[in-house]
VEXZA-600169 format. One record per residue: x negated, y, z of N, C-alpha, C, O in turn. Coordinates in steps of 0.001 Angstrom, whole numbers, plus 500000, padded with zeros to 6 digits. Last residue first. Example, Ala and Ser with C-alpha at 12.3 -4.5 7.8 and 13.67 -1.06 7.14 Angstrom:
2
487150497750507080486330498940507140487100500030507870486591501138508039
486810494310507800487700495500507800486800496700507800485764496681508465
end
This chain:
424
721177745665775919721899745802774524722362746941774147722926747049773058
717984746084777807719726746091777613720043746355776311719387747113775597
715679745877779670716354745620778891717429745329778798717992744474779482
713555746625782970714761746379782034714611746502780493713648747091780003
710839746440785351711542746889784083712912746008783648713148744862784031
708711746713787682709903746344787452710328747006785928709983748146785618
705636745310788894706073746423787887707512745930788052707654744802788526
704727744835792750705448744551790922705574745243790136705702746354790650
702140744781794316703301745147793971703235744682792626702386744338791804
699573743386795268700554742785795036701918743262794979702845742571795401
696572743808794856697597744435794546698223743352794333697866742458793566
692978745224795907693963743977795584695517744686796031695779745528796890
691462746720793362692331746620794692693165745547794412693758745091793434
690328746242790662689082746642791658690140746572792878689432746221793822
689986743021788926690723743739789638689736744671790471688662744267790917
688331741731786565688696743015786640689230743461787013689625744466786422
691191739258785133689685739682785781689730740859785736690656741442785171
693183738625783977693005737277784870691602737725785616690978737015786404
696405740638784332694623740495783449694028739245785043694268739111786242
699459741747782548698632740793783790697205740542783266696891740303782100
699599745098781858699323743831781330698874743005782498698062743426783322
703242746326781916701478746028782457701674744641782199702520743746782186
705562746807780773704675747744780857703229747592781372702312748410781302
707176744091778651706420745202779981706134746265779655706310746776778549
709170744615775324707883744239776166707643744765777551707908745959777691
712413743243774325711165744863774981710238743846775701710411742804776332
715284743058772755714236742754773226713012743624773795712930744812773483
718466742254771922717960743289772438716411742120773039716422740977773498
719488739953770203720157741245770545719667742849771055720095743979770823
718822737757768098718368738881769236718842740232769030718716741145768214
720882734934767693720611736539766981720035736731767981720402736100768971
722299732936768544721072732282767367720644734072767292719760734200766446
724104733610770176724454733175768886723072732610767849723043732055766750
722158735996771068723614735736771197723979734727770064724140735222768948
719470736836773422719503736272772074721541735791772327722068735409773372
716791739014774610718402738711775063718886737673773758718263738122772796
713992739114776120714999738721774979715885738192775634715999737423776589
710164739790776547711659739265777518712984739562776450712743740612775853
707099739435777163707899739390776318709121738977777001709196738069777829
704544740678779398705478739527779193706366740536777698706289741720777370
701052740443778270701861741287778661703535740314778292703718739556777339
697470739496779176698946739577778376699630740594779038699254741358779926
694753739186779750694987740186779155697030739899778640697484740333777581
693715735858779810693238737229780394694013738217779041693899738052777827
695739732608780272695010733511779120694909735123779818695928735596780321
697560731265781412695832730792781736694923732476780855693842733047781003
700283732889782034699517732115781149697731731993781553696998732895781959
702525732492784783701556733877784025700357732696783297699733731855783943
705801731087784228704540731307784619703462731722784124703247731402782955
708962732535784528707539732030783512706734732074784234706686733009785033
712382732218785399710867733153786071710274732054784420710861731286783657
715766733711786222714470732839785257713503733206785736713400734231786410
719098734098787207717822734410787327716815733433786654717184732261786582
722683735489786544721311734419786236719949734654786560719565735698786033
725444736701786818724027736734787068723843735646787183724545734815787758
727820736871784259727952737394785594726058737814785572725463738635784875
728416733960782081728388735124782625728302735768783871728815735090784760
724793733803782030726329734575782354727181733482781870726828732404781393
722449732070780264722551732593781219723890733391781144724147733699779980
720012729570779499721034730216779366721786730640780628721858730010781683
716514730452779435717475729800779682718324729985779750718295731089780296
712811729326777902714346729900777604715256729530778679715085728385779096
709307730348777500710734729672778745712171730203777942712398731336777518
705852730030776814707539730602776269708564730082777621708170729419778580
702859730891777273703664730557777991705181731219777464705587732374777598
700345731757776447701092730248775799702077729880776581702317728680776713
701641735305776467700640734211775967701182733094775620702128732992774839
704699734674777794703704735526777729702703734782778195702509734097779199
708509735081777480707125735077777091706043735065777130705766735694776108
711858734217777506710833735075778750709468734236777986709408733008777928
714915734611776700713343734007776568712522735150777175712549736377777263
718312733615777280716959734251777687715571733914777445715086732928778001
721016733600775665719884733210775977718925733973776682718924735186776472
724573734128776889723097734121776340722108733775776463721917733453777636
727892734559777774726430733792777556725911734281776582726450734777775592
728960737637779333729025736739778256727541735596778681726610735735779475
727524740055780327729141739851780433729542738464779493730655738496778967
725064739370782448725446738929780843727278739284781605727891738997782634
722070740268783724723022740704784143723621740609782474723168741242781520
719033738090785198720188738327783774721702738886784226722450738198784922
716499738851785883717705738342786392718345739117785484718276740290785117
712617737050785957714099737566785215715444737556785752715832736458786152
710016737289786972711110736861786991712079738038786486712204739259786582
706997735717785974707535736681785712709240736435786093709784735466785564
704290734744788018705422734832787875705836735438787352705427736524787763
702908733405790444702355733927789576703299733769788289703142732794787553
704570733384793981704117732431792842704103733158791449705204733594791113
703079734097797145704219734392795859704043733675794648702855733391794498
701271732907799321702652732467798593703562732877797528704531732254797093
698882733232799072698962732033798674700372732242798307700780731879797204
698886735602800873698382735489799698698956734871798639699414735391797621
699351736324803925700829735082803170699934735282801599700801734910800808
697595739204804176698084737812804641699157737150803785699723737809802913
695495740202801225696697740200802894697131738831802917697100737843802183
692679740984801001693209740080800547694808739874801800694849739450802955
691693744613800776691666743635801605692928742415801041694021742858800688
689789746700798881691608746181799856690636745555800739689510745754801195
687619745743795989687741746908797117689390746445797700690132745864796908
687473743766794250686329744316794483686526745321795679685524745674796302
689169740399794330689007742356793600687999742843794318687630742075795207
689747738032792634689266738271793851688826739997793133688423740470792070
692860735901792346691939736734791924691026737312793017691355737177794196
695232734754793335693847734112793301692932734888792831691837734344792965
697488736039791857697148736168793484695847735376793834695518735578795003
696640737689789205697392736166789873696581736456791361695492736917791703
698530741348788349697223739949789038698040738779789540699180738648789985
700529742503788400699353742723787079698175741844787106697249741643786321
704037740884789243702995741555789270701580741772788378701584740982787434
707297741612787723705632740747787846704599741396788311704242742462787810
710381741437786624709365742110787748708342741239787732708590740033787729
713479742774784969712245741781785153711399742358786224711570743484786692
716919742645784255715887743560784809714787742449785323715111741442785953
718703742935781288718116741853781985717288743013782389716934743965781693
721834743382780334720915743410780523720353742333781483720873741419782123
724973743923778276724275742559778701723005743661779139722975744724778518
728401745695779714726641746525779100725138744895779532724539744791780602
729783744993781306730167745283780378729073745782779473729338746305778390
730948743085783977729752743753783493730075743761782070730573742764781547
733047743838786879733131743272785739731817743781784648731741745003784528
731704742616790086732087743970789228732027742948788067731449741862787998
733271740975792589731572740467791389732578741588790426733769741459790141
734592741522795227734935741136793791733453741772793133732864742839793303
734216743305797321734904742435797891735040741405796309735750740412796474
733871746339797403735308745979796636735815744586796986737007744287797055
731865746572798281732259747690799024733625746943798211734631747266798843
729918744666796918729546744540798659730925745465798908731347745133800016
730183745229794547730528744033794974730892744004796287731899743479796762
728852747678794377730306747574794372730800746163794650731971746064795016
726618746701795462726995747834796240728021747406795707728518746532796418
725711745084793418726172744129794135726740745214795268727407744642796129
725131746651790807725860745723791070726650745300792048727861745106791942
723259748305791749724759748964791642725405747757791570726380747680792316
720703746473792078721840747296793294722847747689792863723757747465793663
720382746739789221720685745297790589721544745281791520722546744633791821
719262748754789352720671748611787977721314746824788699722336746149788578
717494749713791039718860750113791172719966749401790442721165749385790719
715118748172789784716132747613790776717433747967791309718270747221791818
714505750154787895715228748908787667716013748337788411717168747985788173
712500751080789452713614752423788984714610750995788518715695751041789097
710098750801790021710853749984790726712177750574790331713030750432791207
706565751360788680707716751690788976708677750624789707708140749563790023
703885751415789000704464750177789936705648750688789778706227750609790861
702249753687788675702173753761787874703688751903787619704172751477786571
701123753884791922700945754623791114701287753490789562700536752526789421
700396751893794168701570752321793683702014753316792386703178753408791996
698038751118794660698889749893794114700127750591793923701042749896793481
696964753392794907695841752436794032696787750982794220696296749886793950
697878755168796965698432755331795277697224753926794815696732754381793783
697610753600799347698573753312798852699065753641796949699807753094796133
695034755023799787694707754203799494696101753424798474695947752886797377
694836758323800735693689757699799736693998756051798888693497755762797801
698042759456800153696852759423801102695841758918800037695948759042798817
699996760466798956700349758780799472698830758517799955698472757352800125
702181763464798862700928762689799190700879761265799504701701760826800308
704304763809796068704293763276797653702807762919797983702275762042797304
705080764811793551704444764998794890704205764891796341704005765616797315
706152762103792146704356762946791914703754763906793233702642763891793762
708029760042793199707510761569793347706389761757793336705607761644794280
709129757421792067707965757737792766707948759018792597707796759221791392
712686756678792434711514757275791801710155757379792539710228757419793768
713829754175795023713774755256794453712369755900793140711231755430793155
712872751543795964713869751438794928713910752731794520714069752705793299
710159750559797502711030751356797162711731751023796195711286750155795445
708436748972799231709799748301798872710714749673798435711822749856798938
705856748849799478706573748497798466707465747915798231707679746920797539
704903750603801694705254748707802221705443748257800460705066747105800248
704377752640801094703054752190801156703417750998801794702580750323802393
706846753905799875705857753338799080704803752523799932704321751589799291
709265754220801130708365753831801788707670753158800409707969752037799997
712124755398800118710786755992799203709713755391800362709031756366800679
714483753384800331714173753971799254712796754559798721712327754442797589
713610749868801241713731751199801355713808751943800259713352751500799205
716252748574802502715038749017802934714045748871801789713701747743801437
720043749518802672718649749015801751717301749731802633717227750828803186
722010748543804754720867749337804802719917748961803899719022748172804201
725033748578804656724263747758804018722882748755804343723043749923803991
727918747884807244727340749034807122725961747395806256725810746223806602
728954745597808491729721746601808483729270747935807072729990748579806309
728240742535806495727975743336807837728681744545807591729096744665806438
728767739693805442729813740243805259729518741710806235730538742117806791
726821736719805619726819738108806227728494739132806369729166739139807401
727963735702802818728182735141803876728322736192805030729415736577805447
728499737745800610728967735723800476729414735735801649730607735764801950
726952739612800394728190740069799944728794738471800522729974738566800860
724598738900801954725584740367802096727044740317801621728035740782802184
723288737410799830723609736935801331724776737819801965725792737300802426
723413738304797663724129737372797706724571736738799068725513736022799409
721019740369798641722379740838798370723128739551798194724007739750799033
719191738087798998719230738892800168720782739542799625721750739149800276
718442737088796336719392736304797160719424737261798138720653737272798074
717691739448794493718866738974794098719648738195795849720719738475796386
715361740127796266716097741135795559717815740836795328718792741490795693
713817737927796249714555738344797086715750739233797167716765739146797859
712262736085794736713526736357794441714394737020795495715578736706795616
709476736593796303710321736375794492711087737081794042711056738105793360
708495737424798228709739738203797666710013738153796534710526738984795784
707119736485801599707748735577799931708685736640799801709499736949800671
704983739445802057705809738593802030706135738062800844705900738432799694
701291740316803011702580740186801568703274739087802235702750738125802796
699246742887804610700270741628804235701193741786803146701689742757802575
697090744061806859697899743778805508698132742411805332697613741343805654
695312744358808796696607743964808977697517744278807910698640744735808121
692529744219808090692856743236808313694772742787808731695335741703808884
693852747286806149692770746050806210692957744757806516693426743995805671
695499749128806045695398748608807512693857747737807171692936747662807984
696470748911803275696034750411804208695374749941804940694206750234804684
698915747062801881697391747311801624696955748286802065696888749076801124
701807745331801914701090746569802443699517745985802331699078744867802600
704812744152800829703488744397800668702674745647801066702865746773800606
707838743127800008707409743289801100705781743338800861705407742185800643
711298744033798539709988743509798711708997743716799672709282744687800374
713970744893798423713343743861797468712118743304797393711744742433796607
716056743950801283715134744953800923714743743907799536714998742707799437
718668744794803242718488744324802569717461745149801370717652746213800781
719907744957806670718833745449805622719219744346804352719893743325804485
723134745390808520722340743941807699721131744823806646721691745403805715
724238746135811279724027747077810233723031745996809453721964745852810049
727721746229813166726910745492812657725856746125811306726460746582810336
728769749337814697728615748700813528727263747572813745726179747839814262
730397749237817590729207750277816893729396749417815751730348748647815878
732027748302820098732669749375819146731690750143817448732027751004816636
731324744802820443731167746472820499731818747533819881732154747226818737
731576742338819940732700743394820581732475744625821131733100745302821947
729781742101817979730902741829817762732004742485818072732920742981817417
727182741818818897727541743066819395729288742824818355729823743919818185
726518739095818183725917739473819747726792740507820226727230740524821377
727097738447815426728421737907816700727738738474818295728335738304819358
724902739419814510726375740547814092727493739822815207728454740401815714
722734738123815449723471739599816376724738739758815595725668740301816189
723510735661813883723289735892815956723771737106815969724909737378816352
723559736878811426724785735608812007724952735582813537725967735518814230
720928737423810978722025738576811039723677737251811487724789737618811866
719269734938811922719013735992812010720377736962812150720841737232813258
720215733190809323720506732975811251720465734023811933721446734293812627
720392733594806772720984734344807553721192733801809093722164734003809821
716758733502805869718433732523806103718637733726806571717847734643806793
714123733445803001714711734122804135716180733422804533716777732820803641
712252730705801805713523731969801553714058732370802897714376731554803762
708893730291802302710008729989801935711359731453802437711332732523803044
706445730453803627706259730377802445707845729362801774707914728312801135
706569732745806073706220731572805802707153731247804097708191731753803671
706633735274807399704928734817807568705580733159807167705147732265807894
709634735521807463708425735930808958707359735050808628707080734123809389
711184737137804334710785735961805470709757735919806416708744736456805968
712715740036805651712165739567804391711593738295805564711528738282806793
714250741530806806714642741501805861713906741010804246714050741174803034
715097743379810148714297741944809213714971741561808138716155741243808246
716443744679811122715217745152810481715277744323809894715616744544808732
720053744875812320718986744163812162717527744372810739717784744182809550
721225747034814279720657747070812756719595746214812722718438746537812990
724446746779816195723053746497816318721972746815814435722681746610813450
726061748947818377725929748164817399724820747736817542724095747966818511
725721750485821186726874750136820510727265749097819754728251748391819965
724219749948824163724220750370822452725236749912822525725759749203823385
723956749905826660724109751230826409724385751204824836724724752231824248
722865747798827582724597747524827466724776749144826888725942749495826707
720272745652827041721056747210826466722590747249826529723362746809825678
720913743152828618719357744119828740719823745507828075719666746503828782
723185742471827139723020742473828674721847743379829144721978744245830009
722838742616824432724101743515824919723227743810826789722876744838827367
720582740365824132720399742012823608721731742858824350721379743913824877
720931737964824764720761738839826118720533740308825493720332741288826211
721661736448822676722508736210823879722588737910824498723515738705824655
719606736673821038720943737393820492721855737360821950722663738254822202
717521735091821261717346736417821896718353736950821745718351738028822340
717609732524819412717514732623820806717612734078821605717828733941822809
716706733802817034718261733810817151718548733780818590719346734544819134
714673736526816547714403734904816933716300734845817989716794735431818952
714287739487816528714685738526815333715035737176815702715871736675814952
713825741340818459714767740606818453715109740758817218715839741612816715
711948743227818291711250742550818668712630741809818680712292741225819709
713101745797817529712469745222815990711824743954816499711157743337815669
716106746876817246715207746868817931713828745447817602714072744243817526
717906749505815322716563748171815275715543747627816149714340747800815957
720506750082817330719516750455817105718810749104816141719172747934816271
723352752340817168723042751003816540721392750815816458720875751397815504
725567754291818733724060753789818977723892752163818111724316751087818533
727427756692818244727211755545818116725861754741817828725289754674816740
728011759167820524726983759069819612727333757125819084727440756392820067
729323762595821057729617761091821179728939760483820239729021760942819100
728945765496822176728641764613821059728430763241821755727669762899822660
729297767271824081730128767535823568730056766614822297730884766784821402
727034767777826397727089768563825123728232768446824193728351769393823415
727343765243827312727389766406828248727277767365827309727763768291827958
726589763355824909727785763424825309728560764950826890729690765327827201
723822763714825486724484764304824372726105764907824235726644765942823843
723289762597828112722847763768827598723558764665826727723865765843826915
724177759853827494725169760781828144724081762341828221724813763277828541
722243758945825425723223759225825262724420760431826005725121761323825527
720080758897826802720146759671825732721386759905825492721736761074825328
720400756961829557720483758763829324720294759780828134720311761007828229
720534755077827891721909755233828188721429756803828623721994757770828111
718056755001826974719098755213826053720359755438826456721237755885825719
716387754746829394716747755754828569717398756083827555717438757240827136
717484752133830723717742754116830830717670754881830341718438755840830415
715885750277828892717727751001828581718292752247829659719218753035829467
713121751125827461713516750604828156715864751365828228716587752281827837
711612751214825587711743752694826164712553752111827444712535752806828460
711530749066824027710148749446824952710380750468825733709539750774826578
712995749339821600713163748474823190712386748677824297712733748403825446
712378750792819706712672751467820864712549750700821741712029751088822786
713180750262815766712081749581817499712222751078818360712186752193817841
713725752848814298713018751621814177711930751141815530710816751387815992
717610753266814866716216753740815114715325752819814768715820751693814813
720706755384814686719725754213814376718223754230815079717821755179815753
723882756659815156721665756928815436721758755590815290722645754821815661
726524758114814166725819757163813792724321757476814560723778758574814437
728876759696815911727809760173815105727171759122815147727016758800816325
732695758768815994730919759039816976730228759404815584730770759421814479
734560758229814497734564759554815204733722759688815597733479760878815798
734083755706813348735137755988814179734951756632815480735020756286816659
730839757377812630731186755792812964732053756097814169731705756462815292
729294759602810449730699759182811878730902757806811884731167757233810828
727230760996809011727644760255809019728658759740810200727857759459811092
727174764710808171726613763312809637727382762683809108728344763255808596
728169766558806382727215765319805686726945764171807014726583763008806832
729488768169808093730376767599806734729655766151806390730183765056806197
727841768949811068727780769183810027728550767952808925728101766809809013
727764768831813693729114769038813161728846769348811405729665769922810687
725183768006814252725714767456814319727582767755814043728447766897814222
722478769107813848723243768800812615724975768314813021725852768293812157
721469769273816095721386770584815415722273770398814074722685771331813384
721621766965818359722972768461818149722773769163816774723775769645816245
719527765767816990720952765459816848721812766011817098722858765912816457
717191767198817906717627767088816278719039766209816248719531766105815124
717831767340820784718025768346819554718317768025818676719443768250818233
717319764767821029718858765134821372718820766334821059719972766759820965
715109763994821289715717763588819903716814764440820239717259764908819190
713666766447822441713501766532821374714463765549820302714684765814819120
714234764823825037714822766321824734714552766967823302715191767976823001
712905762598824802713939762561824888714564763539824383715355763409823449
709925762644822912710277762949824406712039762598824258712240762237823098
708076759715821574708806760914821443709481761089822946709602760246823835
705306758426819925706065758354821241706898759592820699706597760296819735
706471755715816965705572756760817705706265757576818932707486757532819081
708108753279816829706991753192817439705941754329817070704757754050816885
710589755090816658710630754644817900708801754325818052708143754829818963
712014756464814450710744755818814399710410755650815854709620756554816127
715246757223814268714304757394814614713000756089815099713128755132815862
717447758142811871717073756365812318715484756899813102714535756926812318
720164759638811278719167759361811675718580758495812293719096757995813293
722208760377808352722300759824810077720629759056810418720145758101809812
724389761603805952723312761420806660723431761107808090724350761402808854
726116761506802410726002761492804270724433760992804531723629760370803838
726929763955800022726379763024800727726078762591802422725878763355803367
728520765731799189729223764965799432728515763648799982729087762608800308
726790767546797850727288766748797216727872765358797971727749764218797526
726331770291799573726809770273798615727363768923797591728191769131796703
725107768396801556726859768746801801727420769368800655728626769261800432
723094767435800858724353766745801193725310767161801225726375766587800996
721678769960800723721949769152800105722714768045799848722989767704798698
721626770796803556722210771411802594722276771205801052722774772008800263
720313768700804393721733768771804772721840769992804104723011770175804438
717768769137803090718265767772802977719724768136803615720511767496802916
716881771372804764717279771331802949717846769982802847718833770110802122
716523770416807072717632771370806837717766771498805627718904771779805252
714414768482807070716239767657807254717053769016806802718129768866806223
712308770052806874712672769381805595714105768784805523714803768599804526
712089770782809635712311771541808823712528771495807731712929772513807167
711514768041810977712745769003811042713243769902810216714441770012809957
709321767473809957710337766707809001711547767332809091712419767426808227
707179769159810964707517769764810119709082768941809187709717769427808251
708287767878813886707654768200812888707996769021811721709116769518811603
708605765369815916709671766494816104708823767557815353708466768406816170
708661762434814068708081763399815095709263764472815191710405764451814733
709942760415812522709027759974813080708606760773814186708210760214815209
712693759260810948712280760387810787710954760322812258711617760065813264
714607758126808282713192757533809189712853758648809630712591759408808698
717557758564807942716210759168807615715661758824808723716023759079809871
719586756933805659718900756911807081717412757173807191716440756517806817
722210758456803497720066758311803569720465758109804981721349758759805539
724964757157801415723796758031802382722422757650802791721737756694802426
725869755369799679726855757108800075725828757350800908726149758490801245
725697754228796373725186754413798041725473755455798258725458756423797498
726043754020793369726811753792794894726757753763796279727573753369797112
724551755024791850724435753647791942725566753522793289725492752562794056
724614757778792366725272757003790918724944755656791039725150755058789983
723592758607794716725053758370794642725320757662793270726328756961793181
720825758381794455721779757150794791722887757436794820723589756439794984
720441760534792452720285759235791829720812757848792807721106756733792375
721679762555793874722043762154793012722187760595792612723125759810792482
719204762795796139720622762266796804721227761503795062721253760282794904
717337763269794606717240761918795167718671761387795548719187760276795427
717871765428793619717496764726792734717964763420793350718757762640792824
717921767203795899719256766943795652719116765858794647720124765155794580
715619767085797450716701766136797710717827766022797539718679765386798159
714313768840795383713611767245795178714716766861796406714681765637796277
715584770515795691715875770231794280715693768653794216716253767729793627
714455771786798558715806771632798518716785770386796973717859769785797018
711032770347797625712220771652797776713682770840798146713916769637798036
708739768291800006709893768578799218710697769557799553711115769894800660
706456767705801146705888768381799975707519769249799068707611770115798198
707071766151803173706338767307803559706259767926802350705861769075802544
708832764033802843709156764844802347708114765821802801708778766854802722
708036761336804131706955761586803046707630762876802257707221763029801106
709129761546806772707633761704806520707115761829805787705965762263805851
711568760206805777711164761756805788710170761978805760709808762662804803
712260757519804295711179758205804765710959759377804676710289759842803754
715384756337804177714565757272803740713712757704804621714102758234805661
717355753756803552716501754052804550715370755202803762714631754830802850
720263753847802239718795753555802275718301754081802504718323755193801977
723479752859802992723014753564802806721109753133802636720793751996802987
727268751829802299725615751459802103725044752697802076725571753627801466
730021750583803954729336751790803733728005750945803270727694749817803652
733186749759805258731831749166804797731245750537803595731873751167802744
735489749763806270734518751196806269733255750731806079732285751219806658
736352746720807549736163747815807291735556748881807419735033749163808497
735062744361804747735172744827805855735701746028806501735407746875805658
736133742162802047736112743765802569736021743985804128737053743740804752
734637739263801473735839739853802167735526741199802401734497741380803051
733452738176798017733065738869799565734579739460800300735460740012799640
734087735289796165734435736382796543733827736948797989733751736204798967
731193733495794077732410733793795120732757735096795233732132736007794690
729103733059792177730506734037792191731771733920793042732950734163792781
726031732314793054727371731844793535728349733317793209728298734364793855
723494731845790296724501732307791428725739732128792092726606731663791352
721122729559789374722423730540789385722844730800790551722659730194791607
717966730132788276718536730088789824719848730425789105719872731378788325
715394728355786565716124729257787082717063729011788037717123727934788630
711612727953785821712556727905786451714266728681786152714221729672785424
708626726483784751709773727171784441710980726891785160711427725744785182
704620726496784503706264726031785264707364727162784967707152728374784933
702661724485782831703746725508783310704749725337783745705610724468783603
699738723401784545701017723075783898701981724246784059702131724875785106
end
């Protein structure tokens, strides 16, 4: 039976925090291949959606060093900021992070959190809190005051928010990782960012809230996985701007292709190894920005931007999750995304929406503001969705995908999305 859905949105107002900032999480690791050009491209394309900076994942003391110095001379020609989120679960010495944080550190582009230098990191807890409090006064014996917001990636479970200050009294803030639901077949809450943003409250550091559009990895084998990320895209920012309200927005991620949660271009040259290009290659996600600019100015003004240009940005994946492919591995949570085309309607006005494909039609009306729709992927091998804007009885604007969902003939199993738009 088909199923047809949609979701409206809440147009409330967000309260301005202050020095509320967005930035997305950038995988240096995958700059080994990049000129000075390929991070001014990148910086560009998020400053025109509104994100003022990169948190660069940055993993070793490596050749990534030598890629951050074109990357800050890239920033600073355009006014972009930077601040470093170190990859905690590979080992590192101490004296190596507290280089790469003097070496930039009067530089125009560091990011400052009231006058300190922003560090982040992914997971550390394990290092235990001497050593962060001696990272710190290390630095600070040098003449750099650091604001410590870390991810410490084993405190998600609200129960644990008490004792994060007491076990780390050395951080500042906190950046909660989690940003998609933990292995169960429903919508992510804000309990999660509600505990710590009141844990470190009276800290001086920033509360730091992710917000990602998707969650899928195929490398590992038996430790691949897919999260529920329908609709995440849309409710995770509704969470941000409504309720959350956090200092600082960390999209996760811009170029981690091999989770699929980028929002940036795919770079032809980036190596993505043997296995990640066989679900990423060809999986754009360039759409989701036109999502994000939305709700960045929402998130930074406090007021649902006025939309003046009707579009609709779609996403589906090219297989029903029941399929069985010939080479991966089937990841975990399988069962839960639902075989789907979803639609979120960005209308300065009402309109219709028809969403298509095979024996499967759906209409529903939608703006002004945002609307979301889904279709369900037709019994029939080989389609491709159909998606329409209609005003008045007229079509306004209409476009087909770019991939066809096929009910056979998978050789990897794949659960990224194509993303695309349409606009008037």
């Amino acid at each position: 039976m088909q199923k047809f859905f949609f979701f409206l949105t809440c147009a409330a107002l967000a309260r301005v925090a202050n020095a509320q900032s967005v930035f997305a999480h950038f995988m240096a690791q995958n700059s080994y291949s990049y000129a000075e050009s390929d991070w001014t491209n990148d910086m560009t394309t998020a400053q025109n959606i509104g994100i003022n900076g990169f948190a660069l994942n940055i993993v070793a003391n490596d050749y990534e060093v030598d890629r951050i110095v074109d990357a800050y001379a890239a920033a600073e020609s355009l006014g972009f900021k930077l601040f470093y989120s170190f990859d905690m679960s590979y080992t590192w010495q101490q004296s190596d992070m507290v280089n790469i944080v003097a070496n930039h550190s009067s530089s125009p582009s560091t990011f400052l959190w009231k006058n300190a230098i922003l560090v982040s990191t992914y997971s550390g807890e394990s290092y235990g809190e001497d050593f962060w409090a001696s990272f710190k006064s290390t630095l600070q014996s040098q003449g750099i005051d650091i604001a410590l917001a870390p991810a410490f990636t084993t405190y998600r479970d609200t129960s644990d928010a008490a004792s994060l200050v007491s076990t780390f009294p050395s951080i500042d803030g906190f950046f909660n990782w989690w940003s998609w639901p933990a292995d169960v077949d429903a919508n992510l809450t804000t309990a999660t960012d509600l505990a710590y943003q009141a844990a470190v409250s009276s800290l001086s550091g920033p509360y730091i809230m992710s917000v990602s559009p998707w969650q899928f990895k195929n490398i590992d084998g038996a430790g691949d996985w897919v999260e529920y990320s329908d609709t995440l895209w849309n409710y995770r920012w509704q969470q941000a701007v409504n309720d959350v309200k956090p200092d600082i927005v960390e999209i996760v991620t811009w170029n981690d292709y091999g989770e699929s949660h980028y929002i940036g271009d795919i770079n032809p040259n980036v190596d993505l190894g043997t296995q990640a290009p066989l679900y990423v290659d060809g999986f754009v996600h360039a759409a989701w920005r036109d999502v994000a600019q939305y709700y960045i100015s929402w998130f930074k003004t406090g007021s649902a931007p006025i939309i003046t240009t009707d579009k609709v940005v779609f996403w589906y994946r090219a297989w029903p999750k029941a399929i069985t492919c010939s080479t991966g591995s089937l990841p975990r949570n399988a069962a839960y995304p639902e075989d789907a085309v979803f639609a979120l309607a960005m209308l300065k006005d009402t309109a219709t929406i028809t969403l298509a494909m095979g024996s499967n039609t759906g209409t529903f009306t939608a703006g002004p503001g945002i609307t979301m729709g889904s279709v369900s992927f037709p019994p029939e091998d080989s389609q491709i969705p159909y998606i329409a804007i209609s005003i008045d009885g007229t079509t306004v604007a209409d476009t087909h995908g770019s991939m066809y969902v096929n009910q056979n003939g998978c050789t990897y199993y794949n659960f990224n999305p194509f993303v695309g738009s349409v606009s008037e």
